[in-house]
TIRO-2110 file (N, C-alpha, C; in Angstrom, 1 decimal):
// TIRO-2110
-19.6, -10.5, -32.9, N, 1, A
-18.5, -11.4, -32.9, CA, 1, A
-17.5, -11.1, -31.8, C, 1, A
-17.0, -9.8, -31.6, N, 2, A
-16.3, -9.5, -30.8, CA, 2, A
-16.5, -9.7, -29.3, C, 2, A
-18.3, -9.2, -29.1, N, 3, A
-18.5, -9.6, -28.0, CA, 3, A
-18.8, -11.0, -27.3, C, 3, A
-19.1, -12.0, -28.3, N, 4, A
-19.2, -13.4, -28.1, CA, 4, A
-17.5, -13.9, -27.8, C, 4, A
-16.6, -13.7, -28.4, N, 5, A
-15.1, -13.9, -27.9, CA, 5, A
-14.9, -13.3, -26.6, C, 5, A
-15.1, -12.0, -26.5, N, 6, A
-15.0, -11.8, -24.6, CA, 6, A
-15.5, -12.4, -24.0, C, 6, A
-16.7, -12.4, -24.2, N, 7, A
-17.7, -13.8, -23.2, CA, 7, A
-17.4, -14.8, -23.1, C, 7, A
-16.7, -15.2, -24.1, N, 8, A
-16.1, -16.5, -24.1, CA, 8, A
-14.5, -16.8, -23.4, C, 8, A
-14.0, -15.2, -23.5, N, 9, A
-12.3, -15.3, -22.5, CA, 9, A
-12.6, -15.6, -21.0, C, 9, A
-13.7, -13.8, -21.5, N, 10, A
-14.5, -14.1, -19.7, CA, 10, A
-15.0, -15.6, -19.2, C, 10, A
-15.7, -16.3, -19.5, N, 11, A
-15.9, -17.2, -19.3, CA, 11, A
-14.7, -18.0, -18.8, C, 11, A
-13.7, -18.5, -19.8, N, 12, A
-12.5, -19.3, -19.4, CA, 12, A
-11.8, -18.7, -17.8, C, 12, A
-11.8, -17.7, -18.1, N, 13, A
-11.0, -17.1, -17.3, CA, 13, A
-11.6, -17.2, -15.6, C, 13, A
-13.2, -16.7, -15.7, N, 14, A
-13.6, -17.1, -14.5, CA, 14, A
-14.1, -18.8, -14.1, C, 14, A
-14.0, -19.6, -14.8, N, 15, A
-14.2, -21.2, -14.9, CA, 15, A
-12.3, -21.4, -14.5, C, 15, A
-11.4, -21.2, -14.6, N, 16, A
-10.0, -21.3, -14.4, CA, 16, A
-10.2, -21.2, -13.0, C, 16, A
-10.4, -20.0, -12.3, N, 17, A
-10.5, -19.1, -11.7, CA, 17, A
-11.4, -20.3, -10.2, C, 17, A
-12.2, -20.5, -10.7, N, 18, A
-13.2, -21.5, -9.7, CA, 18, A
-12.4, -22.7, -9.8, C, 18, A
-11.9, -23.4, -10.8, N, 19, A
-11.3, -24.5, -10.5, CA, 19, A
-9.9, -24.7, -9.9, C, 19, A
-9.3, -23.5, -9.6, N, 20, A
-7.9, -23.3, -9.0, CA, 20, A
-8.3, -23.1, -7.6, C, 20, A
-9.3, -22.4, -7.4, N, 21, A
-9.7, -22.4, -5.9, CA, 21, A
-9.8, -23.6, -5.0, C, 21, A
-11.2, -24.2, -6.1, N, 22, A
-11.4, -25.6, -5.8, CA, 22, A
-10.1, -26.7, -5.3, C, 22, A
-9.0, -26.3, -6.3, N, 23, A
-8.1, -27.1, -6.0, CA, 23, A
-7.4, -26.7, -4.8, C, 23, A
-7.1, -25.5, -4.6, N, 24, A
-6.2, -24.8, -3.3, CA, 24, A
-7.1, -25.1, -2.2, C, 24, A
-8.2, -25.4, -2.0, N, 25, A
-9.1, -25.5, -0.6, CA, 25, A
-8.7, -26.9, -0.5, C, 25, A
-8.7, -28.1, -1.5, N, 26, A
-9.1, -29.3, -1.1, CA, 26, A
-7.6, -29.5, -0.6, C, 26, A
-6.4, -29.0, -1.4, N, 27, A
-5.2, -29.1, -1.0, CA, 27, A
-5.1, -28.5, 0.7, C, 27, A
-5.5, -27.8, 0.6, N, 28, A
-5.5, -26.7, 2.0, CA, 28, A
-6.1, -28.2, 3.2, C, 28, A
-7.1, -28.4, 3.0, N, 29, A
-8.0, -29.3, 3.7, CA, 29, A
-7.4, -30.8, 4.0, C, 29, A
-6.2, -31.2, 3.3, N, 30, A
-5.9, -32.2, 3.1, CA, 30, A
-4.6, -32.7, 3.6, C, 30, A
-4.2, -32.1, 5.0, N, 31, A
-2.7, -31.7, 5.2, CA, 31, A
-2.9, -33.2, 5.6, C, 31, A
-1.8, -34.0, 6.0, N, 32, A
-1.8, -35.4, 6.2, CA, 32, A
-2.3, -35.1, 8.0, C, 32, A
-3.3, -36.2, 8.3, N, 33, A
-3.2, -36.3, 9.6, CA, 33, A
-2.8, -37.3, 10.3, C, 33, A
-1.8, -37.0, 11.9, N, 34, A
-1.5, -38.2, 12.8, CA, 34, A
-2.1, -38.8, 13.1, C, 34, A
-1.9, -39.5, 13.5, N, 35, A
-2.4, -40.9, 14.8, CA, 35, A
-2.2, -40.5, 16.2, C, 35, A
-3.0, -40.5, 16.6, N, 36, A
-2.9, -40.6, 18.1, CA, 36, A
-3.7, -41.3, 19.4, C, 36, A
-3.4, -41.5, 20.2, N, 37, A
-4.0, -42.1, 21.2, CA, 37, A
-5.1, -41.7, 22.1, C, 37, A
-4.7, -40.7, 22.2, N, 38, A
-5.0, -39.4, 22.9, CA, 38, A
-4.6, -38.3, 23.6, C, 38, A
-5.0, -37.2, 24.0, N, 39, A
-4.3, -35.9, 23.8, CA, 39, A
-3.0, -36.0, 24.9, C, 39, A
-2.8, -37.1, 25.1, N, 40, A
-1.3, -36.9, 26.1, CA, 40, A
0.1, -38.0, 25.0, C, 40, A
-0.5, -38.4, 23.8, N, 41, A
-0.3, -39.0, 22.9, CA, 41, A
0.4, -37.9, 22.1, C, 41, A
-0.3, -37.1, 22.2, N, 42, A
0.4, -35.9, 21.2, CA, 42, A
1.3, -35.1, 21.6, C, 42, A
1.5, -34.9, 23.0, N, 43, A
3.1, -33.9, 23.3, CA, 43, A
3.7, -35.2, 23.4, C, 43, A
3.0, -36.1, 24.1, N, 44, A
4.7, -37.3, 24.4, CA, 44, A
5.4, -37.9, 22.9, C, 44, A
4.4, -37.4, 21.6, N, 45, A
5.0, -37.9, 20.3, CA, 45, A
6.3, -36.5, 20.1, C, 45, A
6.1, -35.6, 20.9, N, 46, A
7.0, -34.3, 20.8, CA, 46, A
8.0, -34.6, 21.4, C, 46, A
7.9, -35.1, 22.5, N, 47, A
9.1, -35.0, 23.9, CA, 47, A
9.8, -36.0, 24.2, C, 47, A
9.3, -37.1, 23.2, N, 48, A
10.2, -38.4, 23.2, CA, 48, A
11.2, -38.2, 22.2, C, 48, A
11.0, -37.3, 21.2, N, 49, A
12.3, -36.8, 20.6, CA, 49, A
13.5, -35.8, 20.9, C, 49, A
13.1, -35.1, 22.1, N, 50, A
14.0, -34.6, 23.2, CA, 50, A
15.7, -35.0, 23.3, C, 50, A
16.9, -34.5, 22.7, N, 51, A
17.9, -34.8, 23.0, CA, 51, A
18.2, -35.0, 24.6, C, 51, A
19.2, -35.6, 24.6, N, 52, A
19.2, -35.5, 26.4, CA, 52, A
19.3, -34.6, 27.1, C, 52, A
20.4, -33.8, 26.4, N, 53, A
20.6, -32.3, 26.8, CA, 53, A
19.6, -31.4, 27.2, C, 53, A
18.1, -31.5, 26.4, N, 54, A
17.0, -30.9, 26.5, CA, 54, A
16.1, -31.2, 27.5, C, 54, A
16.3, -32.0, 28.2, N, 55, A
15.3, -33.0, 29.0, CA, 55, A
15.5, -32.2, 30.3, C, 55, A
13.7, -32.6, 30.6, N, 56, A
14.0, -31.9, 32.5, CA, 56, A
13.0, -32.9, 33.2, C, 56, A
13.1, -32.6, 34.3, N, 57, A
12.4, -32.9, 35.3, CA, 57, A
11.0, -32.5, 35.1, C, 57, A
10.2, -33.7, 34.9, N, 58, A
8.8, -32.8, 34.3, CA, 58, A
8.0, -34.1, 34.8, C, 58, A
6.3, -33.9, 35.1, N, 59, A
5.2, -34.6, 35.5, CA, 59, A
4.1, -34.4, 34.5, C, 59, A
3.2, -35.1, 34.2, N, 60, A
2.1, -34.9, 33.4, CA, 60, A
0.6, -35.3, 33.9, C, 60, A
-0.6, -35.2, 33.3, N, 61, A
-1.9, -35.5, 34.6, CA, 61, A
-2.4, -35.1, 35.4, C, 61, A
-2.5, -35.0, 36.1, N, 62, A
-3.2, -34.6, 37.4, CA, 62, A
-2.5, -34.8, 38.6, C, 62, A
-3.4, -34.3, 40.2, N, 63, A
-3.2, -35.0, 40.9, CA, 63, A
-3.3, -36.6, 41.6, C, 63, A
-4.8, -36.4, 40.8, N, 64, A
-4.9, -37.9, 40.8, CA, 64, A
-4.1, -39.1, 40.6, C, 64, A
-4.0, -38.7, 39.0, N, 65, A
-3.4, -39.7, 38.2, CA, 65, A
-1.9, -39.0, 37.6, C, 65, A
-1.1, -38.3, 38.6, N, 66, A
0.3, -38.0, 38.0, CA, 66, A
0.7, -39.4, 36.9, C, 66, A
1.5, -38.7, 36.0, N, 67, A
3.0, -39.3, 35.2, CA, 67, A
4.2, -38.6, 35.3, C, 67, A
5.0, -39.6, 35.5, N, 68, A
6.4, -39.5, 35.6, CA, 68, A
7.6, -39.0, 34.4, C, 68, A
7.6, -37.9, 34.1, N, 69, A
8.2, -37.8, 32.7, CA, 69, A
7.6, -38.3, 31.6, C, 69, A
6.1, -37.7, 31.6, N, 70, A
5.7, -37.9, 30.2, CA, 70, A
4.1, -37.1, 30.3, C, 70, A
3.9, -36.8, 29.3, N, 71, A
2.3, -36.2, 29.4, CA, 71, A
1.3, -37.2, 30.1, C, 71, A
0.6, -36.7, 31.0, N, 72, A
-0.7, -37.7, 31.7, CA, 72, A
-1.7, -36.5, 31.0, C, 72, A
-3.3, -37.9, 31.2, N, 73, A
-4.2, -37.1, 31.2, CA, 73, A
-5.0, -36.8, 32.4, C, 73, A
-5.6, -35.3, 32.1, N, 74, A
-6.1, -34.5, 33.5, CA, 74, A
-7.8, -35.2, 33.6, C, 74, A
-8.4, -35.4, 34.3, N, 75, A
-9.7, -35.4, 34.9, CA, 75, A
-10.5, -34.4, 34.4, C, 75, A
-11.0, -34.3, 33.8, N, 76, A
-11.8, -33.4, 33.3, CA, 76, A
-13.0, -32.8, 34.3, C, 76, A
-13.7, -33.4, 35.2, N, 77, A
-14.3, -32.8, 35.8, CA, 77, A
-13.9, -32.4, 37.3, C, 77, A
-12.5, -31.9, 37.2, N, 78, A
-11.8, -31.1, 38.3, CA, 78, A
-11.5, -30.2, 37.3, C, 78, A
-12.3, -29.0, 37.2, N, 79, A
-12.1, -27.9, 36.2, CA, 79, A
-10.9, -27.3, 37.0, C, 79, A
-11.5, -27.3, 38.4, N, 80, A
-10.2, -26.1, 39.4, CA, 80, A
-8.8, -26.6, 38.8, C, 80, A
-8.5, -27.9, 39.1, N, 81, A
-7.1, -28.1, 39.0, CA, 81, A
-7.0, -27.7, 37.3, C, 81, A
-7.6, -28.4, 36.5, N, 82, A
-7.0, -28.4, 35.0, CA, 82, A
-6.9, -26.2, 35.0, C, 82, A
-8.0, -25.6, 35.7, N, 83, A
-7.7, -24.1, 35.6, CA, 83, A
-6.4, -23.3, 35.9, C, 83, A
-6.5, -24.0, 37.2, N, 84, A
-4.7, -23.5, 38.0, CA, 84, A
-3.9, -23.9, 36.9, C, 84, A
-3.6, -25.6, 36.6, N, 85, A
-2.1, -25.9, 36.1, CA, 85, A
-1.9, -25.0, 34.5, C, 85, A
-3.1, -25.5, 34.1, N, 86, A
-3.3, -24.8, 32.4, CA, 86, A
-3.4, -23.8, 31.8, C, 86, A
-3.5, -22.6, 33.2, N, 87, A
-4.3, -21.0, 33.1, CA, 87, A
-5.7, -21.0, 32.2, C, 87, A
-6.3, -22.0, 31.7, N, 88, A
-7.6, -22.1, 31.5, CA, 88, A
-9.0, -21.3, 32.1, C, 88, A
-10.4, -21.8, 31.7, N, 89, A
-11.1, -21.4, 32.2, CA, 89, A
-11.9, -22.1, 31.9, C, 89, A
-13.5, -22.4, 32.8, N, 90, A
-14.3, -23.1, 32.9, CA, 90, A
-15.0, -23.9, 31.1, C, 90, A
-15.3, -22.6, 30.7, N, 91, A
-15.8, -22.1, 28.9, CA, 91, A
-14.9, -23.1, 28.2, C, 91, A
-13.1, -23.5, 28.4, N, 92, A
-12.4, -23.6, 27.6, CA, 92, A
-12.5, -25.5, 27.8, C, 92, A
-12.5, -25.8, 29.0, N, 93, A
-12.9, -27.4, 29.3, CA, 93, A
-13.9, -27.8, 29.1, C, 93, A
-14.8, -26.9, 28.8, N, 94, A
-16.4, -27.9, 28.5, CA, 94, A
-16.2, -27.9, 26.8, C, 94, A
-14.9, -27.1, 26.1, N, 95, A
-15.2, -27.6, 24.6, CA, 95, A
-14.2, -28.6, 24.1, C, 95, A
-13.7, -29.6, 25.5, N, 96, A
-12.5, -30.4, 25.3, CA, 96, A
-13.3, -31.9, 25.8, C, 96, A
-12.7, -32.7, 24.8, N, 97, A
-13.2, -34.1, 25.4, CA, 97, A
-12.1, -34.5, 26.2, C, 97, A
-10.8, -34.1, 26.0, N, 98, A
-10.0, -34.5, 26.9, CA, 98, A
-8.9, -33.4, 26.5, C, 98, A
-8.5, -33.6, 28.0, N, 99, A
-7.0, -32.6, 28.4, CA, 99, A
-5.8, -33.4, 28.7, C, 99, A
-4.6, -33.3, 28.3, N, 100, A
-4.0, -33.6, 28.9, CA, 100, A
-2.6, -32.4, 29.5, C, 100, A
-1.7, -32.8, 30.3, N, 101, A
-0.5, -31.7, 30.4, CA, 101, A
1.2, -32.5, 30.5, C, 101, A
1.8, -31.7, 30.4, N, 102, A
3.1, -31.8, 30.4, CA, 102, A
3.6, -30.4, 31.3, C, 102, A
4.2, -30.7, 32.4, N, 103, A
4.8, -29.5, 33.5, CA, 103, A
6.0, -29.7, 33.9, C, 103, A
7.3, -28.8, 33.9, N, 104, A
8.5, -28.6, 34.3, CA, 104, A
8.3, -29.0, 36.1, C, 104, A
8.5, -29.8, 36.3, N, 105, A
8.3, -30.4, 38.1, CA, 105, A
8.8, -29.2, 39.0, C, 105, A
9.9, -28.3, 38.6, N, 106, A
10.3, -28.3, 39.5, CA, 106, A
9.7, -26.6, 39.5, C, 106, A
9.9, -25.9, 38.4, N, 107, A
9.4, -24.4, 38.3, CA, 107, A
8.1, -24.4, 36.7, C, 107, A
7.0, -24.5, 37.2, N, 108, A
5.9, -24.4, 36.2, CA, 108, A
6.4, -23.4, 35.1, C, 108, A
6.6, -22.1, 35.7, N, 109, A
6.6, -21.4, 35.1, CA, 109, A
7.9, -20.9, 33.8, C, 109, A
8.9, -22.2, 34.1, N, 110, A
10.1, -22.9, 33.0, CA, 110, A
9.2, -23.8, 31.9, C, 110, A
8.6, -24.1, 32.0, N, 111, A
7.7, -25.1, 30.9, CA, 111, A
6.5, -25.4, 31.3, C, 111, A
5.7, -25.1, 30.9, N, 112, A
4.2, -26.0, 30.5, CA, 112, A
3.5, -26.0, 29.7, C, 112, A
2.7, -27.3, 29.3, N, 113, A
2.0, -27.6, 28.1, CA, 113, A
0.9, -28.2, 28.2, C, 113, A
-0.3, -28.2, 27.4, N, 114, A
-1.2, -28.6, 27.7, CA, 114, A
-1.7, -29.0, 26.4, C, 114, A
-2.4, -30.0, 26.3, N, 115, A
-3.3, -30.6, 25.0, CA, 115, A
-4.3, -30.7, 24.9, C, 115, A
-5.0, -30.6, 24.1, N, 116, A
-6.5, -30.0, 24.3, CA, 116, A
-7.3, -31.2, 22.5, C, 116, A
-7.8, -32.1, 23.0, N, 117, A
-8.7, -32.8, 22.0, CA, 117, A
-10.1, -31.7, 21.9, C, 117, A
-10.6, -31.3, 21.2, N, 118, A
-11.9, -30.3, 20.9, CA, 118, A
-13.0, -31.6, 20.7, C, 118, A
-13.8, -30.8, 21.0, N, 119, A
-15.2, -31.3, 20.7, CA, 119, A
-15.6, -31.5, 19.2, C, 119, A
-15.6, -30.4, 19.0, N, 120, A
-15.5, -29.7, 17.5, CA, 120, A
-14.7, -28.7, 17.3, C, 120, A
-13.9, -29.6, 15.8, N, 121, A
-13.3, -28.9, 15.7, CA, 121, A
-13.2, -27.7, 14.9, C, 121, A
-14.4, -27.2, 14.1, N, 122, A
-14.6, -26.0, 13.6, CA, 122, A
-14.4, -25.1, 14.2, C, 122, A
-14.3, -25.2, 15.7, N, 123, A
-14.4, -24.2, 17.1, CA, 123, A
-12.9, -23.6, 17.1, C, 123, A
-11.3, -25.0, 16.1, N, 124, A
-10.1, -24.4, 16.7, CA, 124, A
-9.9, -23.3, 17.1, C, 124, A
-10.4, -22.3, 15.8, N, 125, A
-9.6, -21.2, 15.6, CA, 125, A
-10.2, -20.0, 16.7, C, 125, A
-11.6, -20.2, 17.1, N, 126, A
-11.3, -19.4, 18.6, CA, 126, A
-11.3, -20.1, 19.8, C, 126, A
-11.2, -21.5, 19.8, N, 127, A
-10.8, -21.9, 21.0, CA, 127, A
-9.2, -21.2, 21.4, C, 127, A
-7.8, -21.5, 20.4, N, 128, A
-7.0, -21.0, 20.3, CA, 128, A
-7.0, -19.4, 20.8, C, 128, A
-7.8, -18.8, 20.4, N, 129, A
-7.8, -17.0, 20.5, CA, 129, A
-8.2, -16.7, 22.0, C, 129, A
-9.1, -17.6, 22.2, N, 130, A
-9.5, -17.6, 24.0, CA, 130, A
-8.4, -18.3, 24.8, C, 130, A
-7.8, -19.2, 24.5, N, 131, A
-6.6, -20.1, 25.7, CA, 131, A
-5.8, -18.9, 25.2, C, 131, A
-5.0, -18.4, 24.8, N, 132, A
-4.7, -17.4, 24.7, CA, 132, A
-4.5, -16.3, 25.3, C, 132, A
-5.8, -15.7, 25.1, N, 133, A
-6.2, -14.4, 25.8, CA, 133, A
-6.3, -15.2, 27.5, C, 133, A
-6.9, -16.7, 28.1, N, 134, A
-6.7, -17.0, 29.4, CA, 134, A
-5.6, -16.8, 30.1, C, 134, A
-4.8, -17.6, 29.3, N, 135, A
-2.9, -17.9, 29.8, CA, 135, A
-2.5, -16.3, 29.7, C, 135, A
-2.6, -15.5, 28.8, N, 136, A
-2.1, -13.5, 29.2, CA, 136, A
-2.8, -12.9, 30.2, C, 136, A
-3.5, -13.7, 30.7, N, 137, A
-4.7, -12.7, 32.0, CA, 137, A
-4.0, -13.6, 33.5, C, 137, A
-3.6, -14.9, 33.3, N, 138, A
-3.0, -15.3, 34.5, CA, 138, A
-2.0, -13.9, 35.5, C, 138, A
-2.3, -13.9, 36.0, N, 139, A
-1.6, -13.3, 37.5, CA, 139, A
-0.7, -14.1, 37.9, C, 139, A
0.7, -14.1, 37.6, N, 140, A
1.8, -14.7, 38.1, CA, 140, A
2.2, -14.6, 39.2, C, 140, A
2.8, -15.3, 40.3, N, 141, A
3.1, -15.3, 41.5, CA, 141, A
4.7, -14.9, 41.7, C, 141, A
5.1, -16.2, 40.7, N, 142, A
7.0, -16.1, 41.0, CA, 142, A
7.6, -15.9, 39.6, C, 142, A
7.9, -14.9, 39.1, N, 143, A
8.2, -14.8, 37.9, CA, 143, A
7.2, -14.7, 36.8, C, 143, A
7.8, -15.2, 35.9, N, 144, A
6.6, -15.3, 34.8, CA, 144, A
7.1, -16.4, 33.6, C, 144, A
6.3, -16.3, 32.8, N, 145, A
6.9, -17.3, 31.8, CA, 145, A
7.5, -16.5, 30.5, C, 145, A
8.4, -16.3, 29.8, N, 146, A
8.7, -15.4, 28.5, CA, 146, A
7.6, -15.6, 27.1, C, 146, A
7.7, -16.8, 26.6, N, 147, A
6.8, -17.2, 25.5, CA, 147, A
5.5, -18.2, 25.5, C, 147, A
4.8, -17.6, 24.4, N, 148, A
3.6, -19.2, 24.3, CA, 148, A
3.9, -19.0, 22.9, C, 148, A
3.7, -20.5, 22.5, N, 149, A
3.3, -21.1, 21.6, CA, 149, A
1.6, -21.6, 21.4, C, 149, A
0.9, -21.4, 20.7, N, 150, A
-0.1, -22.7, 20.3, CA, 150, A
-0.3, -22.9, 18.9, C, 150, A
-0.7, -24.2, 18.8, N, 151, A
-0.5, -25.0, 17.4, CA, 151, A
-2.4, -25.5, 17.3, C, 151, A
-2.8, -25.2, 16.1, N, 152, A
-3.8, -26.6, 15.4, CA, 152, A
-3.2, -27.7, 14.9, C, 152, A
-3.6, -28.6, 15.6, N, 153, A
-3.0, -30.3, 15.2, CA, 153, A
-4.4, -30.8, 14.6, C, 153, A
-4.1, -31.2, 13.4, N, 154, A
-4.7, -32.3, 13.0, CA, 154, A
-6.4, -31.4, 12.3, C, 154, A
-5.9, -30.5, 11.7, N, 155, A
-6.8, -29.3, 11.3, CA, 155, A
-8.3, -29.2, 12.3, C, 155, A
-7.8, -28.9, 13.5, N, 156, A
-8.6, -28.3, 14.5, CA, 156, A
-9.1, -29.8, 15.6, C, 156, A
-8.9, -30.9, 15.5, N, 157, A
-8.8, -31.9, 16.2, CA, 157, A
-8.0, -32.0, 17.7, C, 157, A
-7.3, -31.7, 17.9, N, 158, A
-6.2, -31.0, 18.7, CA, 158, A
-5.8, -29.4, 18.9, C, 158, A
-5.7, -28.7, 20.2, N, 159, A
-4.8, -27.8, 20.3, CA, 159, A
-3.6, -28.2, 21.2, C, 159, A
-2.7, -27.4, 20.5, N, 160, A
-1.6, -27.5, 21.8, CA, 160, A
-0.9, -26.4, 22.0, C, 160, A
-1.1, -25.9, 23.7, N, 161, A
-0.2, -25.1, 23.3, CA, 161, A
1.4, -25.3, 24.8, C, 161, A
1.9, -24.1, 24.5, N, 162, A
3.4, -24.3, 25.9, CA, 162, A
4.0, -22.6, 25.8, C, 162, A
4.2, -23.0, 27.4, N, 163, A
4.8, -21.5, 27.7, CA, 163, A
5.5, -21.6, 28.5, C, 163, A
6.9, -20.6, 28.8, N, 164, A
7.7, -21.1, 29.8, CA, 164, A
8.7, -20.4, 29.2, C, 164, A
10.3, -20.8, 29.4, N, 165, A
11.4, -20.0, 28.9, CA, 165, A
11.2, -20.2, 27.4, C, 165, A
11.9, -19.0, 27.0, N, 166, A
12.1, -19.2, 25.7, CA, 166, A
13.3, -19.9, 24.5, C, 166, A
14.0, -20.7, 25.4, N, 167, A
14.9, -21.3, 24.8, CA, 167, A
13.7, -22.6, 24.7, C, 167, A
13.4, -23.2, 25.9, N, 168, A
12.5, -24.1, 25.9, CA, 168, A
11.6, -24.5, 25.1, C, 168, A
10.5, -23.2, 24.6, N, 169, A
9.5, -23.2, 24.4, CA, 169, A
10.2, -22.9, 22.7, C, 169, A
11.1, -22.7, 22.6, N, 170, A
11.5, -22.8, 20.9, CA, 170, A
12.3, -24.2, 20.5, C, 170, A
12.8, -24.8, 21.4, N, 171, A
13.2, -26.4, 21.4, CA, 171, A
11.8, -27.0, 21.4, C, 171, A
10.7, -26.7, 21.6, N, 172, A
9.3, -27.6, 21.7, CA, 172, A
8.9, -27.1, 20.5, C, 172, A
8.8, -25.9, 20.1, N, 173, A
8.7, -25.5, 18.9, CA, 173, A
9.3, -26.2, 17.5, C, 173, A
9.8, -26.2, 17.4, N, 174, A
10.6, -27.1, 16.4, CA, 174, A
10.9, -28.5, 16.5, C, 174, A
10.8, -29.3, 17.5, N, 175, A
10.5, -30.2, 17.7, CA, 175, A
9.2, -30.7, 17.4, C, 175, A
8.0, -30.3, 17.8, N, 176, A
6.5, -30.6, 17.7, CA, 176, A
6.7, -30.1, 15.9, C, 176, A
7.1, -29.2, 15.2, N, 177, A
6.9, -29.2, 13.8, CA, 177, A
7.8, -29.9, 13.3, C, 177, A
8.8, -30.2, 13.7, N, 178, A
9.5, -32.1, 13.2, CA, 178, A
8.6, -32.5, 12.8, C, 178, A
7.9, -33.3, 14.2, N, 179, A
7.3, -34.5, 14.3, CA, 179, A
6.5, -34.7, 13.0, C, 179, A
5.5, -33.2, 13.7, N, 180, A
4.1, -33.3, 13.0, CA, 180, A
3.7, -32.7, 11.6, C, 180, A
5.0, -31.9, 11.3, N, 181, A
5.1, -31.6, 9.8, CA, 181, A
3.5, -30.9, 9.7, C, 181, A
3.2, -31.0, 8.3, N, 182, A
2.0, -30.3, 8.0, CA, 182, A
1.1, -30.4, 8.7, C, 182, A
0.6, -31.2, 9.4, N, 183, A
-0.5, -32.1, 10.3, CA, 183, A
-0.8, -31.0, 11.7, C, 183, A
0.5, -29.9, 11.6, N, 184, A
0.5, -28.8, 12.9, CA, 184, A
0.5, -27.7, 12.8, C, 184, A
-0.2, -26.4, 12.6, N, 185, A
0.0, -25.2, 12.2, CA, 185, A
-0.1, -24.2, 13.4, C, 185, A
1.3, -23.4, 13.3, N, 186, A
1.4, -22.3, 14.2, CA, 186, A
0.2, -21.3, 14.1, C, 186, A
-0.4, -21.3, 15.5, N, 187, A
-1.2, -19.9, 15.5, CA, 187, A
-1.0, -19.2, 16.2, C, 187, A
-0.3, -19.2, 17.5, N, 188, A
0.5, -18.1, 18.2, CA, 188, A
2.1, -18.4, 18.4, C, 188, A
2.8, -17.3, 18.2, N, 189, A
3.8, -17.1, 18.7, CA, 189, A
4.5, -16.3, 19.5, C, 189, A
4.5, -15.5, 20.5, N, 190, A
4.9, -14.4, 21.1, CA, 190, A
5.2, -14.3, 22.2, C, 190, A
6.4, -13.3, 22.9, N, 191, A
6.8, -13.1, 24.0, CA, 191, A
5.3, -12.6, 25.2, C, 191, A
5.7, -12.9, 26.1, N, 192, A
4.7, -13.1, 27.5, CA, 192, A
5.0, -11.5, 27.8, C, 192, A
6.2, -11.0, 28.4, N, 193, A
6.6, -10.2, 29.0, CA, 193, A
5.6, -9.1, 29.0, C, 193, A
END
């Protein structure tokens, strides 16, 4: 008798146990996601909320195809340029369907950002770990940048990340988690230096 009642707590207890998981994964899985256009859709949904005070002089795109104060999208098969502006690397563009950027016009190394649509997005979490480790191996010329940021948007559908001053790059910070609320999760945060 006694051992049929354990078996039977045990039981409850591990049946609880599976069904609480169950619930915390699907919750986990289920952050709300945005809309977007595409990946220059997603910092200009950041940067249009910009008080004025915050605002600079900034281009987005390419050479090709510049924008004027707003994120453009990059050409994807000019890996060199998306490499230079983005501190990227060859590996990190073949797992993007599209790029786009966001650059301080006048000193790069005061702000830039870049957005990255994935191929697949099961890949986020080391795409993230490699842009990363790219942007810390850049060799600076004039200065350097203080912080990066990068975010999973849209549970691995998007990366974004930005580096540059750190007043800057924490005004983008808290602005892009406004916007995007659950839909955006920090995965790096840290000084450059």
């Amino acid at each position: 008798m006694k051992k049929a009642i354990i078996i039977g707590l045990i039981s409850v207890v591990v049946i609880a146990g599976i069904v609480a998981g169950a619930v915390f994964l699907l919750s986990a899985n289920s952050a709300p996601k945005m809309e977007f256009t595409d990946s220059a859709d997603v910092i200009n949904k950041v940067v249009d909320t910009y008080a004025e005070d915050q605002k600079f002089f900034a281009m987005g795109g390419d050479m090709e195809t510049p924008v004027d104060g707003k994120a453009g999208l990059m050409n994807l098969s000019d890996t060199e340029t998306i490499n230079y502006m983005l501190h990227t690397n060859d590996e990190l563009v073949a797992q993007t369907d599209e790029i786009a950027s966001f650059v301080h016009a006048m000193n790069a190394n005061t702000f830039t950002s870049g957005s990255f649509k994935l191929k697949d997005a099961a890949t986020a979490d080391s795409f993230c770990t490699s842009l990363k480790d790219s942007v810390l191996a850049t060799q600076w010329m004039c200065g350097f940048p203080e912080k990066i940021v990068i975010f999973n948007v849209n549970g691995g559908d998007y990366v974004v990340y930005a580096i540059g001053n750190g007043e800057a790059i924490d005004y983008f910070k808290t602005q892009l988690t406004t916007v995007m609320g659950e839909s955006a999760v920090l995965v790096t945060e840290e000084a450059i230096a």
